[in-house]
NULUM-846327 format. One record per residue (C-alpha): residue in three letters; x, y, z. Coordinates in steps of 0.2 Angstrom, whole numbers, always signed. Example, Ala and Ser with C-alpha at 12.3 -4.5 7.8 and 13.67 -1.06 7.14 Angstrom:
% residues 2
{res ALA east +62 north -22 up +39}
{res SER east +68 north -5 up +36}
***
This chain:
% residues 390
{res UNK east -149 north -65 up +125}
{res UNK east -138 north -76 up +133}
{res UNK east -126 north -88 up +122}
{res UNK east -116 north -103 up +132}
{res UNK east -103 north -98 up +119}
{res UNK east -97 north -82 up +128}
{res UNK east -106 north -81 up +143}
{res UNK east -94 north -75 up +157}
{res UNK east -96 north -88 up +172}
{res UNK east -88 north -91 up +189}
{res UNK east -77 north -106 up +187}
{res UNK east -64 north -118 up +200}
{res UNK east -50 north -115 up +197}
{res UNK east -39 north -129 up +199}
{res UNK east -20 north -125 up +193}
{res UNK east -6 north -136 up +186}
{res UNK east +14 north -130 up +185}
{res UNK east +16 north -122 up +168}
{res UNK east +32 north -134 up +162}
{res UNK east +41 north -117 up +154}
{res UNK east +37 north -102 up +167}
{res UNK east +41 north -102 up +183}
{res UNK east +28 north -90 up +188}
{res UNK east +14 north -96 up +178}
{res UNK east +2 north -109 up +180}
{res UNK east -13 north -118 up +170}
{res UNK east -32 north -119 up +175}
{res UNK east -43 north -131 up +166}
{res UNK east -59 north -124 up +162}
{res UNK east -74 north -135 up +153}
{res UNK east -59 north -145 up +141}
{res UNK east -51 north -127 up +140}
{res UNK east -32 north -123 up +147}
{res UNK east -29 north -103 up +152}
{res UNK east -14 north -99 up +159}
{res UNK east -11 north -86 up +173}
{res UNK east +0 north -79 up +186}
{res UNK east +2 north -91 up +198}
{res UNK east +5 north -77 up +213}
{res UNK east -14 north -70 up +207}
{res UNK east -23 north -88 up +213}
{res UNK east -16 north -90 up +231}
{res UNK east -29 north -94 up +242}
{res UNK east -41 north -90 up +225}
{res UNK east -57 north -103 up +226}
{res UNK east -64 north -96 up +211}
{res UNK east -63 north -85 up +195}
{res UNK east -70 north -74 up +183}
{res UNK east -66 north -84 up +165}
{res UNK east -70 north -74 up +150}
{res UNK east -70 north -88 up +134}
{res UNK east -62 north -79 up +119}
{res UNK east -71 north -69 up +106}
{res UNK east -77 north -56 up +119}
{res UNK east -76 north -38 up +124}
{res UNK east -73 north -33 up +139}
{res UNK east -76 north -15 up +149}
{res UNK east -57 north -7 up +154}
{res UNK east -68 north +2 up +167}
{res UNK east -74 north -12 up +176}
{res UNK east -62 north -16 up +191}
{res UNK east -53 north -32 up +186}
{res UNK east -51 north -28 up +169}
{res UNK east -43 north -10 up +169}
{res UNK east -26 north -18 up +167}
{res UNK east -32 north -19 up +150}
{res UNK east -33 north -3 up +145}
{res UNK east -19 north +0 up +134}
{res UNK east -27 north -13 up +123}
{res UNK east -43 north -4 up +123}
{res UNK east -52 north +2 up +109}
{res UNK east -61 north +20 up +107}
{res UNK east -77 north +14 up +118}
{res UNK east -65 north +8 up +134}
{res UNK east -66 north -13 up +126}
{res UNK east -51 north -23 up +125}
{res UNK east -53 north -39 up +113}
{res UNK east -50 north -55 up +124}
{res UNK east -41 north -70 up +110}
{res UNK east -34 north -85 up +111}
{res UNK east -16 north -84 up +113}
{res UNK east +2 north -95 up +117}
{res UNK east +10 north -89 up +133}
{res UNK east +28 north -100 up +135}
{res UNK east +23 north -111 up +123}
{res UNK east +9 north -117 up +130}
{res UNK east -11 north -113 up +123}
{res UNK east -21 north -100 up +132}
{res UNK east -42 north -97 up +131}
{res UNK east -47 north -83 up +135}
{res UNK east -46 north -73 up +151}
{res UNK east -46 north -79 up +170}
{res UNK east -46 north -67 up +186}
{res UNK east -49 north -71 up +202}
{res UNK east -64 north -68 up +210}
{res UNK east -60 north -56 up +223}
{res UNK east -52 north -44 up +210}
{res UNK east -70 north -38 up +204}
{res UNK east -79 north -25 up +214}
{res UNK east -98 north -26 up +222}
{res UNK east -107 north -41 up +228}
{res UNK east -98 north -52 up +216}
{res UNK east -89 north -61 up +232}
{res UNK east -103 north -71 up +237}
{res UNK east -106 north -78 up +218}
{res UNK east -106 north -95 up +215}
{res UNK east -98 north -108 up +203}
{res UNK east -109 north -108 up +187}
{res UNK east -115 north -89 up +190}
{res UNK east -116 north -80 up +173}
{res UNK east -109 north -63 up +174}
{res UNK east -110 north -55 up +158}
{res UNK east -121 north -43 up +158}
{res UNK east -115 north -39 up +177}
{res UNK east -98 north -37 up +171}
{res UNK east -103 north -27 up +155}
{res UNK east -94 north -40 up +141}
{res UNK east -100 north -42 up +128}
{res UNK east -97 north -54 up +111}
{res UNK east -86 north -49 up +97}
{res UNK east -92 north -45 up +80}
{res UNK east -82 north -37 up +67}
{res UNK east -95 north -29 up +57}
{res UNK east -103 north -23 up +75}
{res UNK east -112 north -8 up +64}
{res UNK east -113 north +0 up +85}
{res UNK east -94 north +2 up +85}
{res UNK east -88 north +17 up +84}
{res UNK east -69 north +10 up +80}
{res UNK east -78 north +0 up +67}
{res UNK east -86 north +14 up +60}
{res UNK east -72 north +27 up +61}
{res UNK east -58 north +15 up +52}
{res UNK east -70 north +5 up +40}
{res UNK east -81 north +23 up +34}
{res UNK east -100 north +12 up +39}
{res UNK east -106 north -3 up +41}
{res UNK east -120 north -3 up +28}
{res UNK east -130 north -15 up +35}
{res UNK east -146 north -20 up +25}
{res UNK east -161 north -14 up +33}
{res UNK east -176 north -24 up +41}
{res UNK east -190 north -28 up +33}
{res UNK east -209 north -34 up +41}
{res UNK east -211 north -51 up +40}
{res UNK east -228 north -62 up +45}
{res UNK east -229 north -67 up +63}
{res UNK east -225 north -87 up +59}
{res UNK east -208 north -80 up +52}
{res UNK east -203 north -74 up +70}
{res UNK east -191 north -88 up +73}
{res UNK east -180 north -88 up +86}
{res UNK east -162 north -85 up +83}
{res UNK east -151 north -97 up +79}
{res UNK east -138 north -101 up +91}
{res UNK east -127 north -118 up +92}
{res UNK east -120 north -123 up +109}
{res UNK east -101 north -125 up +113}
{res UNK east -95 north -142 up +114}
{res UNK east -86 north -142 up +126}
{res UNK east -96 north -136 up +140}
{res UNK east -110 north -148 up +134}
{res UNK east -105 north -164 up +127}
{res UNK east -110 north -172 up +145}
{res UNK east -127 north -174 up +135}
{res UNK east -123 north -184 up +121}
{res UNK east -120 north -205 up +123}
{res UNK east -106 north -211 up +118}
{res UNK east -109 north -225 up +105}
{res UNK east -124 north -217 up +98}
{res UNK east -126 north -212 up +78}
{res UNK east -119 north -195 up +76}
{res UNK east -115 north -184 up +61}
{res UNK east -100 north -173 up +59}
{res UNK east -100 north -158 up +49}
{res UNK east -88 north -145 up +46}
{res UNK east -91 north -128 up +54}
{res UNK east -92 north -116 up +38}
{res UNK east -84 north -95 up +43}
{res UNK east -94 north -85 up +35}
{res UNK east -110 north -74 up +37}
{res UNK east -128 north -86 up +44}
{res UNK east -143 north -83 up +33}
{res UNK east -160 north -90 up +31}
{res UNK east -171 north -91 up +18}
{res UNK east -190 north -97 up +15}
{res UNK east -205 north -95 up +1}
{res UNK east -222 north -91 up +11}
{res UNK east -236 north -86 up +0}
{res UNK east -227 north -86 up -17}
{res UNK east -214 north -72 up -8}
{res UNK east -195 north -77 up -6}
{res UNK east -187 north -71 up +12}
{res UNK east -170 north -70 up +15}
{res UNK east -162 north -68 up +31}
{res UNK east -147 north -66 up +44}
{res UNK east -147 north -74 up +58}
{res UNK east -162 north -64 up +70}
{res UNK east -169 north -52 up +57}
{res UNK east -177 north -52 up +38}
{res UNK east -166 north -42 up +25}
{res UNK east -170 north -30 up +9}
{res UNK east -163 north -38 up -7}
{res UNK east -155 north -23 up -11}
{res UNK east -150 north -9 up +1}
{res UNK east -154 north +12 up +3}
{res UNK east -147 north +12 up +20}
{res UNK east -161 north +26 up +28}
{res UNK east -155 north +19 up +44}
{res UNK east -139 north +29 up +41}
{res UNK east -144 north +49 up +44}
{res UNK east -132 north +64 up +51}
{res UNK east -140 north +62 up +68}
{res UNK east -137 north +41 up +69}
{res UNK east -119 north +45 up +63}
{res UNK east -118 north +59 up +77}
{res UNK east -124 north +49 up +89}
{res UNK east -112 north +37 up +86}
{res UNK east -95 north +51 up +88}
{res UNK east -91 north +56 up +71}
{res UNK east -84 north +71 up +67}
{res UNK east -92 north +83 up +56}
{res UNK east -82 north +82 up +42}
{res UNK east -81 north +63 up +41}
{res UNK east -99 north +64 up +43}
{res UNK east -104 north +72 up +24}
{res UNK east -89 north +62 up +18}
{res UNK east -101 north +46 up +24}
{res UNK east -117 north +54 up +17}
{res UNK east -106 north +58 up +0}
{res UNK east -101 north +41 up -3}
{res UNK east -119 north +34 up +2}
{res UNK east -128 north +46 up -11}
{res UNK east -115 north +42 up -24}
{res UNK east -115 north +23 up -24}
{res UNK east -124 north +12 up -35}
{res UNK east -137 north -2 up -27}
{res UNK east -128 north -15 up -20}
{res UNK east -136 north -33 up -16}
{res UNK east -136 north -39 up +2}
{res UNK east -123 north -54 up +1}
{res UNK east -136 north -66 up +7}
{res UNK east -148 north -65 up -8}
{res UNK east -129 north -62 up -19}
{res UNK east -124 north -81 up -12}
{res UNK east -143 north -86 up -14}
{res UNK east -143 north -79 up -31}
{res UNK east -127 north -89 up -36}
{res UNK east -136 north -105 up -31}
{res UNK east -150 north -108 up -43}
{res UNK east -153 north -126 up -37}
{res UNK east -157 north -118 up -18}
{res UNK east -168 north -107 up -29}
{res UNK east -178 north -120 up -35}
{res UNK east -177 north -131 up -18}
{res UNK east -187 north -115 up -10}
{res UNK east -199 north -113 up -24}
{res UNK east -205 north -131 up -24}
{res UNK east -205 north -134 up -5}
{res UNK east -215 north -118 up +1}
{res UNK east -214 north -116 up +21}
{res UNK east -196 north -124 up +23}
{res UNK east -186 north -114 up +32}
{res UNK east -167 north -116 up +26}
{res UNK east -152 north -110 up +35}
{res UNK east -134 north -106 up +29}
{res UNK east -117 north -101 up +28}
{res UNK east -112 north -88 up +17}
{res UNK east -95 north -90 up +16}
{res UNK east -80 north -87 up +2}
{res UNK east -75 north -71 up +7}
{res UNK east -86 north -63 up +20}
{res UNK east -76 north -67 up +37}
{res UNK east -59 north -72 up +44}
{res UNK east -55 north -89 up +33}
{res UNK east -55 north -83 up +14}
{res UNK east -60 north -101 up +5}
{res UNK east -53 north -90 up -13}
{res UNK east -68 north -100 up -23}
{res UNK east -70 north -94 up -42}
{res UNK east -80 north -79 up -42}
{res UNK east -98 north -79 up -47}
{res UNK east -111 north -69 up -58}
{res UNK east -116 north -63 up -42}
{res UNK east -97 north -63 up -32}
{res UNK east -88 north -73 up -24}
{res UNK east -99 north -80 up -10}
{res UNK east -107 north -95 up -11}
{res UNK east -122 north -104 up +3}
{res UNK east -119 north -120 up +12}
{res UNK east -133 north -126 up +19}
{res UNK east -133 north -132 up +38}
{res UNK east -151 north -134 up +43}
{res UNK east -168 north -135 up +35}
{res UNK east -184 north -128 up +49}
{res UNK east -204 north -137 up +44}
{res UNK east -213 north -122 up +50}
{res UNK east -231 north -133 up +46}
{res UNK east -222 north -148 up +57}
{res UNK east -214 north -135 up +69}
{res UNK east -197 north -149 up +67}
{res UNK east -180 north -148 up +63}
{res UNK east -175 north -158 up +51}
{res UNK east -164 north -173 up +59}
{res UNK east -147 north -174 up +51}
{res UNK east -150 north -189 up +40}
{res UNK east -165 north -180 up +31}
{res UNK east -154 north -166 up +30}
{res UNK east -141 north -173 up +21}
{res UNK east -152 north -185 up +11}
{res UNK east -162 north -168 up +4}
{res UNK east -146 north -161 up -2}
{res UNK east -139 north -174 up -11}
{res UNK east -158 north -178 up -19}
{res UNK east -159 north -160 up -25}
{res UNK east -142 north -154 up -29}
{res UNK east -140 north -142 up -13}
{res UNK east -122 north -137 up -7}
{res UNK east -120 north -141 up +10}
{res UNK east -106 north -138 up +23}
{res UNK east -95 north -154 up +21}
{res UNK east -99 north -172 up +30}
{res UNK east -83 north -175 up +39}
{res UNK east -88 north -190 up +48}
{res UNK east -104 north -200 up +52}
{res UNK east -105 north -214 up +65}
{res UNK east -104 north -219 up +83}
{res UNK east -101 north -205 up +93}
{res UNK east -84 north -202 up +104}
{res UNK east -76 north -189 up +110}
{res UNK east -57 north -197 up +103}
{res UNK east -68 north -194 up +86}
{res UNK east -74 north -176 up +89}
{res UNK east -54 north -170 up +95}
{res UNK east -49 north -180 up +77}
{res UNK east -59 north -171 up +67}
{res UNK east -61 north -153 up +76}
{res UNK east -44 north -148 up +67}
{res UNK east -37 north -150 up +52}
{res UNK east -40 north -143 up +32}
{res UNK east -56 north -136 up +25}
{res UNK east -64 north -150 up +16}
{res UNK east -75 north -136 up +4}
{res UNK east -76 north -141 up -15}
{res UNK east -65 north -127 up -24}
{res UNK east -58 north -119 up -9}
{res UNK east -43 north -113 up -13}
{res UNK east -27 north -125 up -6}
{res UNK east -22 north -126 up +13}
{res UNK east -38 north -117 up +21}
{res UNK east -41 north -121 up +38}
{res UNK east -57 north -126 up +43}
{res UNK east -66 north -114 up +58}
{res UNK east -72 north -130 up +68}
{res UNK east -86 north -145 up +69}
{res UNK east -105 north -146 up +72}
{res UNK east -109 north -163 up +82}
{res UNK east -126 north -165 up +79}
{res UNK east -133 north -182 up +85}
{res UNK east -146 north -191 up +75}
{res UNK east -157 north -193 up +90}
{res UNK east -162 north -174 up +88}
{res UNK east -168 north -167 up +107}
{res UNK east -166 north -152 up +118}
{res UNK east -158 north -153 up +135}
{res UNK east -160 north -140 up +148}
{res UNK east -144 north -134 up +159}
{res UNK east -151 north -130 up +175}
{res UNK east -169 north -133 up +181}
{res UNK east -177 north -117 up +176}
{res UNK east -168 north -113 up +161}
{res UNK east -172 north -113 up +145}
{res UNK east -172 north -129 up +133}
{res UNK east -155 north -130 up +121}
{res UNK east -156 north -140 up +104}
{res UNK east -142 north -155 up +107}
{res UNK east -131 north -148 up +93}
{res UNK east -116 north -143 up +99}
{res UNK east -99 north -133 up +88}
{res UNK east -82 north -136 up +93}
{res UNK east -69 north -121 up +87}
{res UNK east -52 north -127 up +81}
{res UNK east -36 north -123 up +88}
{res UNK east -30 north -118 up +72}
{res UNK east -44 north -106 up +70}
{res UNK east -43 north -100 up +88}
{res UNK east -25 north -96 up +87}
{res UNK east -23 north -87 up +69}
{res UNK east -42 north -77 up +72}
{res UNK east -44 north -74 up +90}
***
C-alpha cells in the first residue's frame, strides 16, 4: 500500500547555490531542502527524490553508488543528513540516471514499487540483518477477528506535501507526535482486542510462526538456527507490549469496558522506539498508551478533535500532549514542529518526534482525480528528530 510519507515520486528540481560548497547545490522539494552535486543536474528537468526513512535496492541502476552502505539484502538506508552545513532530506537523482521507460515519467509519478524501495522499519521481522544481529523479531502472532473489525490501516499524511488543504484561519488542534509502537484497542461482544497498526495481536506470545524452515528461509545458518529455537523453548511467556502499556492504564481499561464498539488508537511509547521518554517503570514495564484517536464503529465516524480531547479529560485517559489549539497558520505549525517533548514524567531534555495538525472541520481530500480519499490530518517530523534518528 502506498504512504505519501515515503512514496518515491518524480519531482522539478529547481536548484539554488549551496552558500558553503562550491560544487554543491540545494533543491527544494514540497517545503524540503536536499542537497546535490550541482554537475549531476545540468540540463536535469526532473528527479527521482527518495524522502528519508526508506530502503533502497543497490542493484537498481541509480542507486548502486550506494552499495557500500548496503545491508545483507543489497538496501542502503537513505536519512536525513547535514552536507556543508547546510540540511539534507533524503536522496535526489536525476531522472536520466535510472534505467527502463522511466524517461518519459512525469512530475508527480510515484515510483516506489518500480524502483524497489521500500520503507524502514527497525523491527522489519523480514530482515535478515535484523534477524542475524538482534537473534528474532518475536512478533506476536495474528489472531481472527469479526469482519467489522477489518479496519483499514492507519496512516497520517505528511504535512508538508498536503497542507495546501487546510484554510488558514480555521480552528485547528496541535498535538504532539508520540515515537513509539501504534496500537488499537476495542470491547466487541464482552471480548477486549488489542492491536498494532494493520493486524489483531495474542495477549501473550508462542511465536509458531517461527520454525527451522521460516528461519531458513530467511538465511540463517544452521547453528544460529537451534540457538534461535533454544532460546525460544527456554523462555518464559512474555506479554505483547501493546496489552503491557494497556495493562498499565487501568482508566483505558475501564473507558473500553463501559464504551463497547469504540475503537481507540495509541502510542505505545517509553521505551519501544528511537526517543527513550525514561518514564518510571510500571507493574507491567516501562511503556505506557497515549491515545490519539477514538473510531465509532456503530457511527462509522472519527471522532473530531474536540470530542477527543473532551473524552480524555472526562475520563482520565492519557493522551498525546495538546501543544497548541486555535486558528490555523503555517508560522504556527513551523513554531511548534520542534522543540522538547511535553510528556508528563518524561525524563528531562526529550525531544519530541513531530506534530499532528488535525483540523476540527474533520474531512477527506483526494490527491488526484482517481485516487483514493485521504483523512485531512496531516504529521509534520522534526528537524531535531530527523537529524539525530534518520
Amino acid at each position: 500500500m502506498s504512504n505519501a510519507t515515503h512514496d518515491v515520486k518524480v519531482v522539478e528540481v529547481k536548484l539554488t547555490k549551496h552558500p558553503n560548497a562550491d560544487k554543491l547545490s540545494i533543491a527544494q522539494i514540497e517545503g524540503w531542502t536536499c542537497v546535490v552535486r550541482t554537475e549531476d543536474f545540468i540540463n536535469q528537468r526532473l528527479g527521482e527524490w527518495v524522502p528519508p526513512d526508506n530502503l533502497v535496492n543497490t542493484s537498481v541502476k541509480g542507486f548502486e553508488f550506494l552499495l557500500s552502505k548496503a545491508n545483507q539484502e543489497g538496501y542502503a538506508r537513505i536519512k536525513a543528513v547535514r552536507l556543508r552545513g547546510e540540511q539534507s532530506f533524503g536522496l535526489l537523482v536525476p531522472l536520466s540516471s535510472l534505467e527502463g521507460s522511466f524517461h518519459s515519467c512525469k512530475p508527480e509519478d510515484i515510483l516506489t514499487e518500480q524502483l524497489k524501495v521500500k520503507h524502514y522499519n527497525p523491527l522489519d521481522n523480514d530482515s535478515v540483518e535484523y534477524l542475524s544481529k538482534k537473534g528474532v523479531f518475536l512478533s506476536s502472532p495474528s489472531i481472527p477477528v469479526p469482519a467489522i473489525l477489518d479496519l483499514p490501516k492507519y496512516d497520517l499524511e505528511p504535512y508538508r506535501s498536503y497542507s495546501k488543504h487546510l484554510q488558514e484561519g480555521e480552528p485547528v488542534f496541535i498535538f504532539e507526535k508520540m515515537d513509539g509502537t501504534s496500537a488499537r484497542a476495542v470491547v466487541l461482544d464482552g471480548t477486549l482486542y488489542v492491536g498494532s497498526r494493520n493486524r489483531w495481536v495474542k495477549e501473550f506470545d508462542d511465536c509458531p510462526h517461527i520454525t527451522r524452515e521460516y528461519l531458513q528461509s530467511r538465511g540463517l545458518e544452521e547453528d544460529r538456527i537451534e540457538e534461535i529455537l533454544q532460546k525460544i523453548q527456554n523462555q518464559k511467556k512474555t506479554r505483547d507490549v501493546r496489552w503491557a502499556a494497556l495493562m498499565n492504564c487501568p482508566e483505558l481499561l475501564f473507558y473500553l469496558e463501559a464504551h463497547p464498539n469504540l475503537v481507540v488508537y495509541f502510542e505505545v511509547a517509553g521505551n519501544t522506539n528511537c526517543i527513550k521518554y525514561g518514564f518510571e517503570s510500571a507493574p507491567f514495564g516501562p511503556n505506557f498508551p497515549f491515545v490519539f484517536d477514538i473510531y465509532s464503529l456503530d457511527a462509522n465516524t472519527w471522532f473530531p478533535p474536540s470530542l477527543l480531547y473532551l473524552s480524555c479529560i472526562e475520563h482520565g485517559l492519557p493522551m498525546a500532549p495538546l501543544v497548541y489549539c486555535g486558528e490555523y497558520s503555517e508560522k504556527k505549525v513551523m513554531e511548534v514542529t520542534d522543540g522538547k517533548t511535553c510528556a508528563r514524567r518524561a525524563k528531562e531534555g526529550v525531544i519530541r518526534e513531530g506534530i499532528v495538525v488535525w483540523p476540527e472541520n474533520e474531512r477527506t481530500f483526494c490527491e488526484k482525480p482517481g485516487r483514493p480519499e485521504k483523512r485531512l490530518k496531516l504529521k509534520n517530523v522534526s528537524v531535531d528528530f530527523l537529524e539525530k534518528y534518520r
